[in-house]
MMTF fields as JSON, N, C-alpha, C and O atoms, coordinates in Angstrom:
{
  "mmtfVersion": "1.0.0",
  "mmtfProducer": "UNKNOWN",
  "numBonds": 299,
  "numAtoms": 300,
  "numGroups": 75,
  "numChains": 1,
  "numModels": 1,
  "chainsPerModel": [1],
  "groupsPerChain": [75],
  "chainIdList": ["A"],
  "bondAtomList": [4, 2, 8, 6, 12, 10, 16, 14, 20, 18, 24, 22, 28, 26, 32, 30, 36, 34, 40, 38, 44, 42, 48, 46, 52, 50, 56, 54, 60, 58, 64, 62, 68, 66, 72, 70, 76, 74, 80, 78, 84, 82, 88, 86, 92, 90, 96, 94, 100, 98, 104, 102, 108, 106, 112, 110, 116, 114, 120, 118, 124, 122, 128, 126, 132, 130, 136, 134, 140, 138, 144, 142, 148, 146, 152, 150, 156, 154, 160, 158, 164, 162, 168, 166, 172, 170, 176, 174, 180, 178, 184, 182, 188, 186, 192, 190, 196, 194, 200, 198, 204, 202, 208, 206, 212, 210, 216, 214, 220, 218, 224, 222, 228, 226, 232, 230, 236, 234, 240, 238, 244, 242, 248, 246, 252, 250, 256, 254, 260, 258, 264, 262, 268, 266, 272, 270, 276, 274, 280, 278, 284, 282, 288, 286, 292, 290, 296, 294],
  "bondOrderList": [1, 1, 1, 1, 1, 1, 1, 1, 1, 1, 1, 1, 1, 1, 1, 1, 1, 1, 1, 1, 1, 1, 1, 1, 1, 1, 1, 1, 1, 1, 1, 1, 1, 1, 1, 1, 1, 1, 1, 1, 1, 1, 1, 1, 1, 1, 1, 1, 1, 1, 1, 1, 1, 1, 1, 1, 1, 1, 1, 1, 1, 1, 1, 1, 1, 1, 1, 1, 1, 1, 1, 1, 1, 1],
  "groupList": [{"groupName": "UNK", "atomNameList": ["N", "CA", "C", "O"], "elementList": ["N", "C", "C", "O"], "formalChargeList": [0, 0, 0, 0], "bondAtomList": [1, 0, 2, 1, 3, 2], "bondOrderList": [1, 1, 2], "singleLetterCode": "X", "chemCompType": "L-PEPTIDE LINKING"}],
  "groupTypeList": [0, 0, 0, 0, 0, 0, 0, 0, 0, 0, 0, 0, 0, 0, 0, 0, 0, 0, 0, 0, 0, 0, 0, 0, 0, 0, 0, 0, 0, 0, 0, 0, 0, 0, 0, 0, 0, 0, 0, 0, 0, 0, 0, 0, 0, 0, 0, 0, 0, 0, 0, 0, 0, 0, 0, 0, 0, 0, 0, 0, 0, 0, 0, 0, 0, 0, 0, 0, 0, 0, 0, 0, 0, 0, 0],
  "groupIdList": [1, 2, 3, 4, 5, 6, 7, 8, 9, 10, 11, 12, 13, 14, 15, 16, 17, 18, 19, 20, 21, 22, 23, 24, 25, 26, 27, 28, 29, 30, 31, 32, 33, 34, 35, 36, 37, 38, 39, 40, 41, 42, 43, 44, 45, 46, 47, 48, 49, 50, 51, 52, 53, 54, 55, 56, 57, 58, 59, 60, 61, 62, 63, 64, 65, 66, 67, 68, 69, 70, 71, 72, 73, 74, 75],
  "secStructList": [7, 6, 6, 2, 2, 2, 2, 2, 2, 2, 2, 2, 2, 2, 2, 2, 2, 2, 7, 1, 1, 2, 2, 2, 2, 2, 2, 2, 2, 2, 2, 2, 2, 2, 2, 2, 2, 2, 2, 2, 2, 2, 2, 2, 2, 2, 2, 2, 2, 2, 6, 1, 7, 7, 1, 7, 7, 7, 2, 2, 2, 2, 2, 2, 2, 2, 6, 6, 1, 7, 6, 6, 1, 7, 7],
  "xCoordList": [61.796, 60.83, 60.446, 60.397, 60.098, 59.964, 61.032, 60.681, 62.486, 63.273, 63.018, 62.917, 62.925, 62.72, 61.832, 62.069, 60.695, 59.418, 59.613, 58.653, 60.544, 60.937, 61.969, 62.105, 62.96, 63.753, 62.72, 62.782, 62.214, 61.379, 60.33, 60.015, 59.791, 59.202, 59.803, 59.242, 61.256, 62.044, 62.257, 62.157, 62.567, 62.567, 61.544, 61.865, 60.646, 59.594, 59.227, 58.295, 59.601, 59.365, 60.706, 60.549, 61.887, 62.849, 62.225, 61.755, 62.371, 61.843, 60.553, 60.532, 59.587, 58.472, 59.093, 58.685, 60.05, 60.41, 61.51, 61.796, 62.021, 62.697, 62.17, 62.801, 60.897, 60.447, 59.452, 58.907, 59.473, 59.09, 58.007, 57.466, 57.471, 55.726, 54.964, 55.379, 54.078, 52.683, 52.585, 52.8, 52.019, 51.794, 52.499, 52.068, 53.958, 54.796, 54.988, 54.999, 55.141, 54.581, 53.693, 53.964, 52.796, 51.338, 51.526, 51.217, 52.238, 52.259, 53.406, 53.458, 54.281, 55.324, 54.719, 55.276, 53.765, 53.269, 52.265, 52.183, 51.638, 51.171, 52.045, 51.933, 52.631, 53.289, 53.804, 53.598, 54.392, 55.412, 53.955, 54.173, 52.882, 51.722, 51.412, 51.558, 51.168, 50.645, 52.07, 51.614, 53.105, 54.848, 54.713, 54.897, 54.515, 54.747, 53.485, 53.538, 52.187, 50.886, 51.434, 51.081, 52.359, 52.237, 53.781, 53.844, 54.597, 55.501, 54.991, 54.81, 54.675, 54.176, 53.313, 53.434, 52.68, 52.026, 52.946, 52.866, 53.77, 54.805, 55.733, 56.403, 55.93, 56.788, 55.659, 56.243, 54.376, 53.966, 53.518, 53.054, 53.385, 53.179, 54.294, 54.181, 55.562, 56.954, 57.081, 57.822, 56.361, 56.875, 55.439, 55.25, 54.46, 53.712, 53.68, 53.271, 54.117, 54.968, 55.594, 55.367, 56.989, 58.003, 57.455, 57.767, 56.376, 56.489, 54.892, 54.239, 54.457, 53.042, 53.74, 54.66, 52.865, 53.301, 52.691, 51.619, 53.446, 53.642, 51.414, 50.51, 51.257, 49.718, 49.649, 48.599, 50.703, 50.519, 50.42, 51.282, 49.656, 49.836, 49.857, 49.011, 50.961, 50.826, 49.482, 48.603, 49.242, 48.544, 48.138, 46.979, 49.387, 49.586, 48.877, 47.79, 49.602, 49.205, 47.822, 47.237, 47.01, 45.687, 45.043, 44.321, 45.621, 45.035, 44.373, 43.253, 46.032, 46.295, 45.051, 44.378, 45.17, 44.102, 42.594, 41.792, 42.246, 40.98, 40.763, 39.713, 42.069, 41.637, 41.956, 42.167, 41.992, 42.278, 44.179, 44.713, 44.491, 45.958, 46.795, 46.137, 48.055, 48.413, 49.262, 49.773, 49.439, 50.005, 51.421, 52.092, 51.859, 53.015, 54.25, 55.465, 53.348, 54.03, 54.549, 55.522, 53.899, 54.332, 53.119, 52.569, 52.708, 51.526, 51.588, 50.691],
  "yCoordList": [-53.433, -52.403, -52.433, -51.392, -53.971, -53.966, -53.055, -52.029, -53.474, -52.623, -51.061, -50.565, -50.368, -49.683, -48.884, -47.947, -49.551, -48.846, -49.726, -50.486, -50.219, -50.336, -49.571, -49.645, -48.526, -47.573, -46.254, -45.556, -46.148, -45.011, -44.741, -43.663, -45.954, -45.711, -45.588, -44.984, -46.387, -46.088, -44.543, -43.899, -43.949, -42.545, -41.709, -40.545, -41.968, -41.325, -41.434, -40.67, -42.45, -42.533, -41.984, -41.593, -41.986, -40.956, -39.101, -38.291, -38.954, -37.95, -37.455, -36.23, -38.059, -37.976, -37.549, -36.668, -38.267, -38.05, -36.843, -36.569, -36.219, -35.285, -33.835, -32.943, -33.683, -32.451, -31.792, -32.434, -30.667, -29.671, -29.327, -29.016, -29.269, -28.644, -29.985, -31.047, -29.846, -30.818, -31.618, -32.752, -30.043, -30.304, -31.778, -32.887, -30.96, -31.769, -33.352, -34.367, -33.399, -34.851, -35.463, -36.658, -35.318, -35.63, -36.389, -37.562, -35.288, -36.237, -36.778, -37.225, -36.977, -37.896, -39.202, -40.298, -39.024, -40.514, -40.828, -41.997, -40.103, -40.603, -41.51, -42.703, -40.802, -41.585, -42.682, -43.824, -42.494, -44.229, -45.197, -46.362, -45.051, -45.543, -46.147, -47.357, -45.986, -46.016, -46.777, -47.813, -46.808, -47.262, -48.697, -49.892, -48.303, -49.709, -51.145, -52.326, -49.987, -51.246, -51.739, -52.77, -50.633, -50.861, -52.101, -52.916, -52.106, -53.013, -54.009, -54.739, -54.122, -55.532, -55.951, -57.15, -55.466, -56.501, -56.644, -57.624, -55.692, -56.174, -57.1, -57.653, -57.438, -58.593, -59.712, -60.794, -59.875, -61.05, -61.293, -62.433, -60.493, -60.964, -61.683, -62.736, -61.22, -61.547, -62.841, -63.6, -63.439, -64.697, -65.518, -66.671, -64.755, -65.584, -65.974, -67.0, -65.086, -65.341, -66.652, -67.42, -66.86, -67.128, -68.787, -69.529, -69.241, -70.859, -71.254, -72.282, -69.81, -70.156, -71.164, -70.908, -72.117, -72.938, -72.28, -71.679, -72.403, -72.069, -71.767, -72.548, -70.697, -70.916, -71.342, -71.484, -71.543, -72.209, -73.654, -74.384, -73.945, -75.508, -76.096, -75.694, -77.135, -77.512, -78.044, -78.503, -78.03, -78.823, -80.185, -80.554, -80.989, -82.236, -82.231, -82.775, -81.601, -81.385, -81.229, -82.128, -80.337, -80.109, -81.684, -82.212, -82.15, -83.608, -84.377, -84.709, -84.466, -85.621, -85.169, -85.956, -83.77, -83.624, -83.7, -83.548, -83.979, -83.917, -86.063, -86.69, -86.553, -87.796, -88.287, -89.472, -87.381, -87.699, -88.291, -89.233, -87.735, -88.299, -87.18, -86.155, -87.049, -86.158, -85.406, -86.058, -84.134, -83.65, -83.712, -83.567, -84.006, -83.531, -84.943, -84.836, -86.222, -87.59, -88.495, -89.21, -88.509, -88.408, -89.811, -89.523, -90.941, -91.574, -92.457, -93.249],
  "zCoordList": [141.997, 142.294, 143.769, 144.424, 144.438, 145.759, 146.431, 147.013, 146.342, 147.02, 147.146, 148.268, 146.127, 145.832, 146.72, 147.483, 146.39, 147.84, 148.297, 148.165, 148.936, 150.604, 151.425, 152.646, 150.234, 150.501, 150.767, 151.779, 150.183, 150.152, 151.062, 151.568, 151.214, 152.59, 154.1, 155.014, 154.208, 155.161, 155.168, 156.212, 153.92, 153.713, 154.161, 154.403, 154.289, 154.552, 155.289, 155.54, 156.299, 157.837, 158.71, 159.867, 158.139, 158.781, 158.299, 159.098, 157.273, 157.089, 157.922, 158.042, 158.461, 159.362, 160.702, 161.458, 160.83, 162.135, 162.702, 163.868, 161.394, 161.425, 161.568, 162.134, 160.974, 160.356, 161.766, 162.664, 161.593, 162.997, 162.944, 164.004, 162.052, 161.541, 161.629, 161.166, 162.125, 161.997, 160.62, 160.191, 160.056, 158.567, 157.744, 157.43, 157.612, 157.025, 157.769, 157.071, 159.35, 159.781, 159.412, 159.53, 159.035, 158.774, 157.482, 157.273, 156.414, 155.096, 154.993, 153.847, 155.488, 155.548, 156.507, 156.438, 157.226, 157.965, 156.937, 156.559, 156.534, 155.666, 154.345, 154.062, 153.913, 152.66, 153.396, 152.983, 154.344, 154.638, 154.976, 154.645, 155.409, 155.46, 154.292, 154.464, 153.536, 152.484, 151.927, 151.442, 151.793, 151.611, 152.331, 152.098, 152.796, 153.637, 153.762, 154.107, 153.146, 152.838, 150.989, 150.416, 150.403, 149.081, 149.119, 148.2, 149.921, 150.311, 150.228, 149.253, 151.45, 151.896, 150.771, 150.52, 150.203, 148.908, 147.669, 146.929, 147.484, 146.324, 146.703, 145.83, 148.187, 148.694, 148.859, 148.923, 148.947, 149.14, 148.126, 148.09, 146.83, 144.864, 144.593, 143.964, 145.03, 144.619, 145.188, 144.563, 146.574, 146.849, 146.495, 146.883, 145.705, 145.416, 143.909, 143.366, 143.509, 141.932, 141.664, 140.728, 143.321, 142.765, 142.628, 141.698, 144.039, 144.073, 143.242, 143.422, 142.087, 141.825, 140.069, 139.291, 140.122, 138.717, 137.444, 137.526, 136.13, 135.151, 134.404, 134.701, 133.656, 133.561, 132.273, 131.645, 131.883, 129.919, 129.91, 130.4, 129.505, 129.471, 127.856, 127.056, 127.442, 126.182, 125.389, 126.119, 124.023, 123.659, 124.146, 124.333, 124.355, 124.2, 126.012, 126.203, 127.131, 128.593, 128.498, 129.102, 127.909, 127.772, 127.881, 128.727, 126.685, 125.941, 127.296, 127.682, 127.863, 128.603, 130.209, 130.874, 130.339, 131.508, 131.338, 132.26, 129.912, 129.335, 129.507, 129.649, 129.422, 129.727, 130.927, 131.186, 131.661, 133.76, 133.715, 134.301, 133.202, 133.498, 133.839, 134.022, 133.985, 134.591, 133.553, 132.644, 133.624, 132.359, 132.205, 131.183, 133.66, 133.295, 132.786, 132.623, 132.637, 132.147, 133.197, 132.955, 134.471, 135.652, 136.09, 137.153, 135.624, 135.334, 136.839, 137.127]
}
């Protein structure tokens, strides 16, 4: 999906730069504006996704952090 609106906003910033009327500049800077703030946060979810650790924790993991040890058997 990142890729995605990151094509599209490239699109929309060539397209900005093509078009002869104000008007139509206007909302083509606009959209790649707005393309490119909605980018950059679907690329920094995606690398914050990738190194964020797992949010389920087992029964047994629970146990073991309820008695200060470490869950993952790692003592």
């Amino acid at each position: 999906m990142r890729w995605l609106m990151l094509s599209i906003t490239l699109l929309a910033v060539l397209l900005c730069f093509t078009r002869h009327s104000s008007g139509a500049m206007a909302w083509w800077l606009f959209v790649s504006i707005v393309g490119a703030f909605a980018t950059v946060l679907a690329f920094a979810q995606a690398r914050i996704s990738s190194n964020a650790r797992s949010e389920s924790l087992s029964s047994y993991d629970l146990q073991r952090l309820r008695e200060g040890k470490n869950p993952l058997g790692r003592d």
